[in-house]
C-alpha positions in Angstrom: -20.9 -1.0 3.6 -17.4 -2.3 3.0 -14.9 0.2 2.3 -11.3 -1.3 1.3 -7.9 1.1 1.1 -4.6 1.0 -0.6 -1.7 2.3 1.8 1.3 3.5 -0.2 0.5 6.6 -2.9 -3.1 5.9 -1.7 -2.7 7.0 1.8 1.0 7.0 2.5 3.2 9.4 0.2 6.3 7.1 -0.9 8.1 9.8 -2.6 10.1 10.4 0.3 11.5 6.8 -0.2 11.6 7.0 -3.5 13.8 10.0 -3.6 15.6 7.8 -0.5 16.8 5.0 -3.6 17.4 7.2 -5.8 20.0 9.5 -3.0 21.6 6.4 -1.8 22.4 5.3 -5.9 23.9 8.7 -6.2 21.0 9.7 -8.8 18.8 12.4 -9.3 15.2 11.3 -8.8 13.0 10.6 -11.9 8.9 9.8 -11.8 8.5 6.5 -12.2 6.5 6.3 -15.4 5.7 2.8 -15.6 4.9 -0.1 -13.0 7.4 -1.9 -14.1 11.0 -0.4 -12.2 13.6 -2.1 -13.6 12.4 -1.4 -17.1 12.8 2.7 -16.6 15.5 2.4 -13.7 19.1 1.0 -13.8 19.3 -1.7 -11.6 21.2 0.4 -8.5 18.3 2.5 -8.0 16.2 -0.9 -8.3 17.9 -2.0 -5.4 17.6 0.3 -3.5 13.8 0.6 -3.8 13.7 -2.9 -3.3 15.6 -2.5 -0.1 13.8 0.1 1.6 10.4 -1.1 0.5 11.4 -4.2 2.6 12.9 -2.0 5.2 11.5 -0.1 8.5 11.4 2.9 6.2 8.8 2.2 4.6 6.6 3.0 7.7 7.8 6.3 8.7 6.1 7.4 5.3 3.4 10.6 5.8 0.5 10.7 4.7 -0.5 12.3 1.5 -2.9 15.0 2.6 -2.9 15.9 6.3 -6.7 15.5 6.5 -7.1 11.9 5.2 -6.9 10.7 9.2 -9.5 13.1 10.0 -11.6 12.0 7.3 -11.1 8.1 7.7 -11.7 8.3 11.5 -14.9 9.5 10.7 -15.4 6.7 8.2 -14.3 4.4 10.7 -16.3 5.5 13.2 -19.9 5.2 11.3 -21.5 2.2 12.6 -23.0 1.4 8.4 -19.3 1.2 7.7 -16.9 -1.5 7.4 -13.3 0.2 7.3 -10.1 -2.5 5.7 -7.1 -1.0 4.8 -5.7 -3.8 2.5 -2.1 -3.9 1.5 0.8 -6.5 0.2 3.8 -5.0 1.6 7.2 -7.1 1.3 7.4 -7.5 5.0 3.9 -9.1 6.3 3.9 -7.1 9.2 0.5 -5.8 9.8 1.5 -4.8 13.5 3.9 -2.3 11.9 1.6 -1.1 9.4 -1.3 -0.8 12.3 1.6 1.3 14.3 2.2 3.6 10.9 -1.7 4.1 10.4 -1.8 5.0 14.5 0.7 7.5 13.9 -0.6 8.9 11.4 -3.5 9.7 13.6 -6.1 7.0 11.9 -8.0 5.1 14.9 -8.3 1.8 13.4 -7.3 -1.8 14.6 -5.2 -4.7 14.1 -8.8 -6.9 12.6 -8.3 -3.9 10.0 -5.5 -4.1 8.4 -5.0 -7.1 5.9 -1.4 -8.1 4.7 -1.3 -11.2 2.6 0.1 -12.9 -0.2 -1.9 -13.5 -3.5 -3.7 -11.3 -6.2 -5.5 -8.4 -4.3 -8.1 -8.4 -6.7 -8.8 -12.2 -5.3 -8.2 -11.0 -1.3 -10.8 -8.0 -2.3 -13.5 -10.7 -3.8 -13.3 -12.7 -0.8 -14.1 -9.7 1.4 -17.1 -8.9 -0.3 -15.5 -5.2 -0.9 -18.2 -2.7 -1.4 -15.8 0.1 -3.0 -11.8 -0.6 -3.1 -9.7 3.2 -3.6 -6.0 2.0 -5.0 -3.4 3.3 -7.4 -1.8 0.2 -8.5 -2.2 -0.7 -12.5 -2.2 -4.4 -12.1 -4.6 -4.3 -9.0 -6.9 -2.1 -10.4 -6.6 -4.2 -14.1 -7.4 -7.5 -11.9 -10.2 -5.5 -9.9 -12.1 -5.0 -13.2 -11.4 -8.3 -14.3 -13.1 -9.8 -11.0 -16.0 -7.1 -11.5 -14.2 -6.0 -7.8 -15.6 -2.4 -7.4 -12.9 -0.2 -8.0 -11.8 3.9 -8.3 -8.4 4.4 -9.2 -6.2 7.2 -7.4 -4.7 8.8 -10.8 -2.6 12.0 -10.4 0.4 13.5 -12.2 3.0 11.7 -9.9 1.2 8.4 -10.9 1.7 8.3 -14.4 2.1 4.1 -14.5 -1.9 4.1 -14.3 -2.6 6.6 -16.7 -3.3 4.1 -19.4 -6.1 2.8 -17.5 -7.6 6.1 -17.2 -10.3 5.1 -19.5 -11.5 2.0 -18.4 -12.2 3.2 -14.6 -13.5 5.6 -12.4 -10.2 7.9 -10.8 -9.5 10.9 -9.2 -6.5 12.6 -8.3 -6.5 12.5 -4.8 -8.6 10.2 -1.9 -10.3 12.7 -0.1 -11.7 14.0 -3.4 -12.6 10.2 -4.5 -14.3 9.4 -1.0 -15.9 13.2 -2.2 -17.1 12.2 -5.0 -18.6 8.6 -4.2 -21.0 10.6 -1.4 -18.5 8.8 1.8 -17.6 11.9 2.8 -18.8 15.7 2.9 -16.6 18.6 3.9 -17.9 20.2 7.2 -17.4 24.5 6.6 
Protein backbone atom coordinates (compact mmCIF):
# COMPACT_ATOMS: atom_id res chain seq x y z
CA UNK A 1 0.00 0.00 0.00
CA UNK A 2 0.97 3.56 -0.93
CA UNK A 3 0.70 5.99 1.65
CA UNK A 4 1.29 9.77 0.54
CA UNK A 5 1.94 12.91 3.24
CA UNK A 6 1.54 16.54 3.25
CA UNK A 7 4.50 18.29 5.33
CA UNK A 8 3.45 21.75 6.48
CA UNK A 9 0.08 21.90 8.98
CA UNK A 10 0.12 18.14 8.13
CA UNK A 11 3.19 17.15 9.80
CA UNK A 12 5.11 20.35 10.38
CA UNK A 13 3.30 23.04 12.59
CA UNK A 14 3.86 26.47 10.52
CA UNK A 15 2.40 28.63 13.11
CA UNK A 16 5.69 29.41 14.41
CA UNK A 17 6.39 31.10 11.03
CA UNK A 18 3.39 32.38 10.65
CA UNK A 19 3.47 34.24 13.88
CA UNK A 20 7.37 34.86 12.48
CA UNK A 21 5.47 37.33 9.39
CA UNK A 22 3.27 38.53 11.25
CA UNK A 23 6.30 39.84 14.22
CA UNK A 24 8.52 41.08 11.61
CA UNK A 25 5.30 43.33 9.98
CA UNK A 26 4.90 44.64 13.45
CA UNK A 27 1.33 42.87 13.61
CA UNK A 28 -0.49 40.90 15.90
CA UNK A 29 -1.05 37.39 14.52
CA UNK A 30 -4.54 36.49 13.07
CA UNK A 31 -5.74 32.78 11.79
CA UNK A 32 -5.55 32.70 8.40
CA UNK A 33 -9.20 32.02 7.49
CA UNK A 34 -8.95 31.57 3.90
CA UNK A 35 -6.32 29.98 1.42
CA UNK A 36 -6.05 32.80 -0.29
CA UNK A 37 -3.39 35.37 1.98
CA UNK A 38 -3.40 38.39 0.38
CA UNK A 39 -7.15 38.58 0.41
CA UNK A 40 -7.37 38.51 4.56
CA UNK A 41 -3.73 39.94 5.03
CA UNK A 42 -2.24 43.40 4.06
CA UNK A 43 0.33 43.02 1.84
CA UNK A 44 3.41 43.46 4.61
CA UNK A 45 2.47 40.46 6.37
CA UNK A 46 2.09 38.88 2.77
CA UNK A 47 5.57 39.43 2.34
CA UNK A 48 6.82 38.33 4.92
CA UNK A 49 5.15 34.86 4.64
CA UNK A 50 6.27 34.81 1.31
CA UNK A 51 9.73 35.40 2.42
CA UNK A 52 10.20 32.94 5.03
CA UNK A 53 8.23 30.22 3.22
CA UNK A 54 11.03 30.62 0.71
CA UNK A 55 13.52 30.90 3.41
CA UNK A 56 15.73 28.29 5.63
CA UNK A 57 13.00 28.86 8.22
CA UNK A 58 10.78 27.08 6.93
CA UNK A 59 12.67 23.85 7.94
CA UNK A 60 13.39 24.41 11.52
CA UNK A 61 9.39 24.04 11.83
CA UNK A 62 8.34 21.14 14.73
CA UNK A 63 6.27 18.78 14.27
CA UNK A 64 2.67 18.95 15.23
CA UNK A 65 2.33 16.22 17.70
CA UNK A 66 5.48 14.75 19.19
CA UNK A 67 4.41 11.20 18.35
CA UNK A 68 3.80 11.54 14.63
CA UNK A 69 7.74 10.33 14.09
CA UNK A 70 7.18 7.44 16.20
CA UNK A 71 4.17 6.54 14.44
CA UNK A 72 5.44 7.16 10.77
CA UNK A 73 8.63 5.17 11.55
CA UNK A 74 6.55 2.41 12.19
CA UNK A 75 4.69 2.96 8.96
CA UNK A 76 7.75 3.21 7.23
CA UNK A 77 9.19 0.37 8.48
CA UNK A 78 6.27 -2.20 7.42
CA UNK A 79 7.39 -4.03 4.46
CA UNK A 80 3.26 -3.85 2.87
CA UNK A 81 3.88 -0.06 3.04
CA UNK A 82 5.03 2.38 0.64
CA UNK A 83 5.87 5.64 2.67
CA UNK A 84 6.06 9.34 0.24
CA UNK A 85 5.97 12.38 1.91
CA UNK A 86 4.89 14.76 -1.05
CA UNK A 87 5.25 18.38 -0.85
CA UNK A 88 5.57 21.76 -3.23
CA UNK A 89 7.65 23.89 -1.21
CA UNK A 90 8.99 27.31 -2.92
CA UNK A 91 12.52 26.10 -2.68
CA UNK A 92 12.76 22.51 -4.45
CA UNK A 93 15.05 21.35 -1.96
CA UNK A 94 14.15 17.91 -1.08
CA UNK A 95 17.67 17.38 0.61
CA UNK A 96 16.59 20.08 3.10
CA UNK A 97 13.24 18.81 3.64
CA UNK A 98 14.82 15.04 3.98
CA UNK A 99 17.26 16.89 6.80
CA UNK A 100 13.87 18.52 8.48
CA UNK A 101 12.04 15.09 8.42
CA UNK A 102 15.59 13.44 10.02
CA UNK A 103 15.34 15.83 12.66
CA UNK A 104 12.35 15.43 13.44
CA UNK A 105 13.21 11.90 14.25
CA UNK A 106 11.23 10.33 10.99
CA UNK A 107 13.76 7.52 9.40
CA UNK A 108 12.92 7.97 5.88
CA UNK A 109 15.03 8.71 2.64
CA UNK A 110 15.82 10.94 -0.03
CA UNK A 111 13.72 8.29 -2.87
CA UNK A 112 10.84 9.57 -0.22
CA UNK A 113 10.41 12.73 -0.36
CA UNK A 114 8.85 14.29 -3.65
CA UNK A 115 9.27 18.17 -4.37
CA UNK A 116 7.97 19.16 -7.70
CA UNK A 117 6.25 21.56 -9.64
CA UNK A 118 2.62 20.99 -11.02
CA UNK A 119 -0.87 20.22 -9.58
CA UNK A 120 -0.36 17.64 -6.59
CA UNK A 121 -3.45 16.09 -7.34
CA UNK A 122 -1.67 15.19 -10.89
CA UNK A 123 1.94 14.24 -9.00
CA UNK A 124 -0.52 11.95 -6.59
CA UNK A 125 -2.27 10.12 -9.74
CA UNK A 126 0.91 9.34 -11.27
CA UNK A 127 2.16 7.66 -8.06
CA UNK A 128 -0.69 5.47 -7.90
CA UNK A 129 -1.39 6.92 -4.21
CA UNK A 130 -3.27 4.51 -2.13
CA UNK A 131 -4.47 7.12 0.61
CA UNK A 132 -3.01 10.94 0.46
CA UNK A 133 -3.44 12.87 4.32
CA UNK A 134 -3.19 16.80 3.40
CA UNK A 135 -4.73 20.11 4.58
CA UNK A 136 -4.61 22.17 1.60
CA UNK A 137 -8.21 23.34 0.02
CA UNK A 138 -7.16 23.41 -3.53
CA UNK A 139 -5.17 20.03 -3.26
CA UNK A 140 -7.67 18.25 -1.58
CA UNK A 141 -10.55 19.95 -4.21
CA UNK A 142 -8.17 18.58 -7.17
CA UNK A 143 -7.70 15.12 -5.27
CA UNK A 144 -11.46 14.60 -5.53
CA UNK A 145 -11.62 15.89 -8.85
CA UNK A 146 -8.91 13.18 -10.06
CA UNK A 147 -10.92 10.53 -7.84
CA UNK A 148 -7.08 10.66 -5.88
CA UNK A 149 -7.95 9.06 -2.52
CA UNK A 150 -7.98 11.68 -0.16
CA UNK A 151 -8.60 12.54 3.98
CA UNK A 152 -8.39 16.06 4.78
CA UNK A 153 -6.50 17.27 8.10
CA UNK A 154 -9.37 19.85 9.23
CA UNK A 155 -8.93 21.43 12.72
CA UNK A 156 -9.82 24.77 14.27
CA UNK A 157 -6.46 26.47 13.15
CA UNK A 158 -7.29 25.34 9.55
CA UNK A 159 -10.37 27.09 9.01
CA UNK A 160 -9.50 27.72 4.88
CA UNK A 161 -10.70 23.97 4.41
CA UNK A 162 -13.63 24.06 6.39
CA UNK A 163 -15.85 24.50 3.41
CA UNK A 164 -14.90 21.29 2.16
CA UNK A 165 -15.78 19.57 5.25
CA UNK A 166 -18.63 18.02 3.49
CA UNK A 167 -17.35 16.69 0.54
CA UNK A 168 -14.42 14.57 2.27
CA UNK A 169 -13.34 12.39 4.74
CA UNK A 170 -11.16 14.80 7.72
CA UNK A 171 -10.02 14.60 10.93
CA UNK A 172 -8.51 17.02 13.20
CA UNK A 173 -5.27 15.74 13.63
CA UNK A 174 -2.87 12.84 11.55
CA UNK A 175 -2.34 10.44 14.07
CA UNK A 176 -6.08 10.25 14.65
CA UNK A 177 -6.71 10.07 10.70
CA UNK A 178 -3.86 7.29 10.29
CA UNK A 179 -6.28 6.03 13.54
CA UNK A 180 -9.10 5.99 12.03
CA UNK A 181 -8.18 4.46 8.40
CA UNK A 182 -6.85 1.10 10.57
CA UNK A 183 -2.75 2.37 9.62
CA UNK A 184 -2.05 2.70 12.86
CA UNK A 185 -3.13 1.34 16.46
CA UNK A 186 -2.00 2.76 19.79
CA UNK A 187 0.24 0.29 21.66
CA UNK A 188 -1.01 0.69 25.85
Amino acid sequence: MRITFDLDDVIFNMKPLNMEAFRRAGQSYRKQTSWDIDKIYDKSVCDNLIYLWSSDFLYSMPVLDLEIPHVLNKLIARPDMDVLFVTQRRLKQPQKTLEQLRNAGINCHLNQVIDQDGEKADILQELKTDMHFDDSPHVVAGCIEKSVPIVMISNNATCYNHHLRNKVEYYPNLRTALMKKGLWVPTK
